[in-house]
C-alpha positions in Angstrom: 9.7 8.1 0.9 9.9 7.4 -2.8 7.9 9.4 -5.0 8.0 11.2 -8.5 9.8 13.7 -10.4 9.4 17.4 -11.9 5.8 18.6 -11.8 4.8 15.5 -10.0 7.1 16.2 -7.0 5.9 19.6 -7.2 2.9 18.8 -7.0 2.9 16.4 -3.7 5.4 19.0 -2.4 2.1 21.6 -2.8 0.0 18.9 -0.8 2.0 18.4 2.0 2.0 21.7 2.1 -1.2 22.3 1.8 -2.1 19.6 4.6 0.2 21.1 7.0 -1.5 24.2 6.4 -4.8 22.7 7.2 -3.6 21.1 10.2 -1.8 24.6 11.8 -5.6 26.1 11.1 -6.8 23.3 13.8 -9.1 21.4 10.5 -11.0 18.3 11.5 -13.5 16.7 9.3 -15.0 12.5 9.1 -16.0 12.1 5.7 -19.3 10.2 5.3 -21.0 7.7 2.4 -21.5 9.6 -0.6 -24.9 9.1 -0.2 -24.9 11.0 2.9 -22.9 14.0 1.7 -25.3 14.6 -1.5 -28.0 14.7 1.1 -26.3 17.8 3.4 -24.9 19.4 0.2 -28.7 19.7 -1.0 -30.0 21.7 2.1 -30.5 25.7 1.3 -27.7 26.9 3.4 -24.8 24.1 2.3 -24.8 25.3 -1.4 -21.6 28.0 -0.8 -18.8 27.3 0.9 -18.3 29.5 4.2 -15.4 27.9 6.0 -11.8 25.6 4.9 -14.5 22.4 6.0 -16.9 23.7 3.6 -14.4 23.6 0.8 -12.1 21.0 2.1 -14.6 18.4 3.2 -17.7 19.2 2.0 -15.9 20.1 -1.1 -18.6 22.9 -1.9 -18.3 25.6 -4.3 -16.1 29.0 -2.9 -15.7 32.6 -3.7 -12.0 33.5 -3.9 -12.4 35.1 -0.6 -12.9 32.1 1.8 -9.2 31.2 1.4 -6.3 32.9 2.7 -3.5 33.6 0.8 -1.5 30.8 1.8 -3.7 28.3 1.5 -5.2 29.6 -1.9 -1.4 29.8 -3.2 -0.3 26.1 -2.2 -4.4 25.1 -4.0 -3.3 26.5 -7.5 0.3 24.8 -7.2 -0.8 21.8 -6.6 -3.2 22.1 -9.6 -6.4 21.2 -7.6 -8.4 24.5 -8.4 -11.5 24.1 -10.8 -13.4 26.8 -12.0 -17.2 26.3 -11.7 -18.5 28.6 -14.3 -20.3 31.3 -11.9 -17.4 33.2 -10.8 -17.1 30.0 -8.0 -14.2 27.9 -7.6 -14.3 24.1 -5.8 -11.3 22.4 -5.0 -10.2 18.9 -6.9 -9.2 17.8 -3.4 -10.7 16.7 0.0 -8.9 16.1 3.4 -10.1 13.9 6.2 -9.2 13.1 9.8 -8.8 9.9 11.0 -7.8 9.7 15.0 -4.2 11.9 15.0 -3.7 11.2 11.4 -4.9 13.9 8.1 -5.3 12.4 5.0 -5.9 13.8 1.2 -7.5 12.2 -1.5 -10.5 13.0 -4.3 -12.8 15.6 -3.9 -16.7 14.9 -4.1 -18.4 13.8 -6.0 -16.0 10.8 -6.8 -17.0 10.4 -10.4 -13.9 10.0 -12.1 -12.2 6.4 -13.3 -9.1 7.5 -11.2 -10.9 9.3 -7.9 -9.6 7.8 -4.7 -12.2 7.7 -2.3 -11.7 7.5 1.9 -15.1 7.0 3.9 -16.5 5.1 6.2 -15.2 1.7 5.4 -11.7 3.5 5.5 -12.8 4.1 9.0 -13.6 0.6 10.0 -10.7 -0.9 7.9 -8.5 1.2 9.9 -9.9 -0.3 13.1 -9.7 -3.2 12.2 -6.0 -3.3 11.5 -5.6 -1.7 15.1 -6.8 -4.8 16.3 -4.2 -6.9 14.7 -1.3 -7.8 17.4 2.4 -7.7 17.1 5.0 -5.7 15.0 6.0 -6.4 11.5 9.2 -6.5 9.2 7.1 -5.9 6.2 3.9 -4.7 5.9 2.0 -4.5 2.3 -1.5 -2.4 1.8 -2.9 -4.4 -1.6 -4.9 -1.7 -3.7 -3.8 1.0 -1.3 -6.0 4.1 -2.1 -5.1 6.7 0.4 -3.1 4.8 1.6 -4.1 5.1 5.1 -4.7 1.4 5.8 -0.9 1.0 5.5 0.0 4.3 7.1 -2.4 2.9 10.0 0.4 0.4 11.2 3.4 1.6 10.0 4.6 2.7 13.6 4.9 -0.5 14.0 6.4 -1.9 11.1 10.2 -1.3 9.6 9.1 -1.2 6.2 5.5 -0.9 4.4 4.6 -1.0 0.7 1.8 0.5 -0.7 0.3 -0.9 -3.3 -2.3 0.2 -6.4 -3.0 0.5 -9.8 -4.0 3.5 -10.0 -1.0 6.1 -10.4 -3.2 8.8 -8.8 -3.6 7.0 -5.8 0.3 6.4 -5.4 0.3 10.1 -5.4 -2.0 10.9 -2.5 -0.5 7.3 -0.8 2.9 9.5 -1.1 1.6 12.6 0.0 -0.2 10.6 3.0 3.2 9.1 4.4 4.8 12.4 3.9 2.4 14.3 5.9 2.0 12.1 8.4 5.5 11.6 9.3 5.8 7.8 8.1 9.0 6.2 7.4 10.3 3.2 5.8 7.5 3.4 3.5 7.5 2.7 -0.7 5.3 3.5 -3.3 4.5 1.0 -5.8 2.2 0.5 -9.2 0.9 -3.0 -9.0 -1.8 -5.1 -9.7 -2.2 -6.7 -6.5 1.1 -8.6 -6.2 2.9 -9.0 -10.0 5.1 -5.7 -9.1 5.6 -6.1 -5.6 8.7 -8.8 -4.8 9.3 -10.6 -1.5 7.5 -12.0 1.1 5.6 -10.2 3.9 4.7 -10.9 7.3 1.6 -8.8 6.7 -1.0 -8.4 4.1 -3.7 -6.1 4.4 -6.5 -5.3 1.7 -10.1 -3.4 1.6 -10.1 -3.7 -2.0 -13.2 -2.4 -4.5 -15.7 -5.3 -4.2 -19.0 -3.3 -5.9 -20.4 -4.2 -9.4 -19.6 -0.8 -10.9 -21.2 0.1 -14.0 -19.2 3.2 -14.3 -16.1 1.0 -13.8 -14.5 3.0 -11.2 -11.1 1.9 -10.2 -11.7 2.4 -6.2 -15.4 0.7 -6.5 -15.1 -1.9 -9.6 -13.8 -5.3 -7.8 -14.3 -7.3 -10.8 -16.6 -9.9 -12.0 -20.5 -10.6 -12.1 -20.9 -9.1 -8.0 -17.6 -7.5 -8.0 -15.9 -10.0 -6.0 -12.7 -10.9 -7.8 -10.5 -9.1 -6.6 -11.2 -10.0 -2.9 -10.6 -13.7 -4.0 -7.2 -12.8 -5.5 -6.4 -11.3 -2.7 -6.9 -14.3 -0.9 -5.8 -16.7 -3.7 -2.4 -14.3 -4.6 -1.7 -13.5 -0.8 -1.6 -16.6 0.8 1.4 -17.5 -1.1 3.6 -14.3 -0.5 3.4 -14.1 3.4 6.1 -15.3 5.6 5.6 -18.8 8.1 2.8 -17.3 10.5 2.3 -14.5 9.0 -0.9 -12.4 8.4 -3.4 -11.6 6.0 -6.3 -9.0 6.5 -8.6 -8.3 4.2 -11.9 -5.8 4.6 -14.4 -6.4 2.1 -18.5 -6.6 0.7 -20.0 -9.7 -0.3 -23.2 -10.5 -1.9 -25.5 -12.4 -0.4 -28.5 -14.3 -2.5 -31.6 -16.1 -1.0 -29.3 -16.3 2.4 -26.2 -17.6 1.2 -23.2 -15.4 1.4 -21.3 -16.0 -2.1 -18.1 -14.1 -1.5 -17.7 -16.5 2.0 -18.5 -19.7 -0.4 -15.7 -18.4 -2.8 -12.8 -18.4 -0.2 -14.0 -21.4 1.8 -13.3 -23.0 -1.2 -10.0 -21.0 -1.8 -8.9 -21.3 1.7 -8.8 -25.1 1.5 -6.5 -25.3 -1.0 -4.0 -22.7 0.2 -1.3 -22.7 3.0 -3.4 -21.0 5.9 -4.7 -21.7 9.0 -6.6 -19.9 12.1 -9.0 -18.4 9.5 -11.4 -16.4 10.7 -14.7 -14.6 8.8 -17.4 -12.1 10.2 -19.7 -10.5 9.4 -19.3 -6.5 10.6 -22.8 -4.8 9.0 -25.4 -7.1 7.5 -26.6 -4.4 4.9 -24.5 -1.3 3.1 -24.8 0.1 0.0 -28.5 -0.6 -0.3 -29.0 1.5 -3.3 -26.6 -0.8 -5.5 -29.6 -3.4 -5.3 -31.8 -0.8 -7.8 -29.2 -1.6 -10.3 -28.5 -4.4 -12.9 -25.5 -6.5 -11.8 -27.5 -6.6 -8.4 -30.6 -8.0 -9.4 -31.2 -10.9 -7.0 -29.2 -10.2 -4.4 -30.9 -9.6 -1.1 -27.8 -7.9 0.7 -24.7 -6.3 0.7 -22.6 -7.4 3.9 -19.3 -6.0 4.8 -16.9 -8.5 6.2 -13.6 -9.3 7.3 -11.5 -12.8 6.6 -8.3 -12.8 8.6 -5.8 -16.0 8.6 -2.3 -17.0 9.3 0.4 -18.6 6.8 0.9 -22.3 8.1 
């Protein structure tokens, strides 16, 4: 596993650590929507951390107490301790479960440019993947995050790449593979494809496709409904996979007065480019509901999350 150098390495080394740690204490813990998380961290008894799933997945403010030594010691290494103000402390990292895997990544609430968020559609993108057949020679995760979509099938792939701009994802994407006992698995800062050489008999994206007014890396997917970056994918893609190979990608789309626009897009894009057997569904009709009280959503009825899968002719 590739990775960084000085401080950096020290860093993920902390992490790993720090996730082993976690794991040997028997920690579980689904993340949920935003949304959903602000709502439990409101009630009177969630406003202290009590447990390591109060400060490591509820990411709620601690006395120094909570932690034990170990896991307190590996926090401050890996620079992730922030002081609160009122003698509390919260950590700058969260860690999540998803089936045998444990995966670290931003802490909540993920307001920064850089954060790299795992939820729920981290959930269903990794399902989604599981339902993809076969083995691979190469396997590429375009605007990786976590990095867990990649990690998801790297057992059965010989080499994986994972992909983002954002050099604080690479770090957790690192830290991910490492904990998780991954191999044949690089590291790379991309935008989409331009760094990333070769061909790949696998593509796999669930790439930021909000609006974002705040212009957060993991939510910002470009242009007026945020959906450029899914048609890149599709557009960029279809050109760098291998004779039948795969592309997956797990996004939103906007609809207005019934018509699906993101769907429109790559209709269009997937007759001019080399695919075939492509398929697109819709998974939930409506997410993210509260986006439609802001600006760049005015006049769309819906949100949809969808998937597009196709082969290479």
């Amino acid at each position: 596993m590739d990775g960084g150098d000085g401080a950096g390495e020290l860093r993920e080394a902390a992490l790993v650590a720090l996730g082993q740690a976690l794991r040997a204490e028997g920690y579980a813990f689904t993340t949920v929507t935003p949304e959903t998380h602000r709502r439990v961290n409101a009630r009177p008894g969630a406003r202290e951390a009590r447990s390591l799933r109060d400060v490591f997945g509820w990411s709620r403010p601690f006395r120094p107490d909570v932690l034990g030594a170990r896991v307190w010691a590996l926090l401050e290494q890996a620079g992730a301790l922030a002081e609160c103000g009122d003698g509390t402390l919260r950590s700058r990292v969260r860690f999540s479960t998803l089936g045998a895997g444990l995966y670290v990544h931003s802490a909540w609430p993920t307001s920064q440019k850089d954060a790299v968020f795992f939820g729920p559609d981290t959930y269903r993108f990794c399902a989604l993947l599981r339902q993809v057949p076969g083995t691979f020679r190469r396997v590429v995760d375009l605007g990786c995050g976590s990095g867990a979509g990649g990690l998801s099938v790297a057992g059965r792939s010989t080499e994986v790449v994972l992909a983002d701009l954002n050099p604080e994802a690479l770090v957790f994407a690192r830290v991910n593979a490492r904990l998780n006992g991954a191999q044949g698995v690089h590291a790379v800062r991309s935008d989409l494809l331009q760094e990333v050489s070769g061909a790949f008999d696998l593509i796999v994206a669930n790439p930021p496709y909000l609006a974002d007014e705040g212009g957060r890396t993991y939510r910002d997917g470009g242009g007026t409904h945020g959906m450029e970056l899914s048609v890149r994918i599709v557009r960029e893609g279809a050109e760098r996979l291998v004779s039948g190979g795969t592309l997956v990608l797990y996004t939103g789309a906007p609809v207005v007065e019934g018509e699906d626009l993101l769907r429109t897009a790559l209709e269009r894009e997937c007759r001019s480019a080399p695919l075939t057997d492509v398929s697109y569904a819709e998974l939930d009709p409506d997410v993210f509901g509260e986006e439609l009280e802001k600006a760049p959503y005015s006049g769309v009825e819906r949100i949809a999350l969808v998937a597009l899968t196709a082969r290479r002719v």
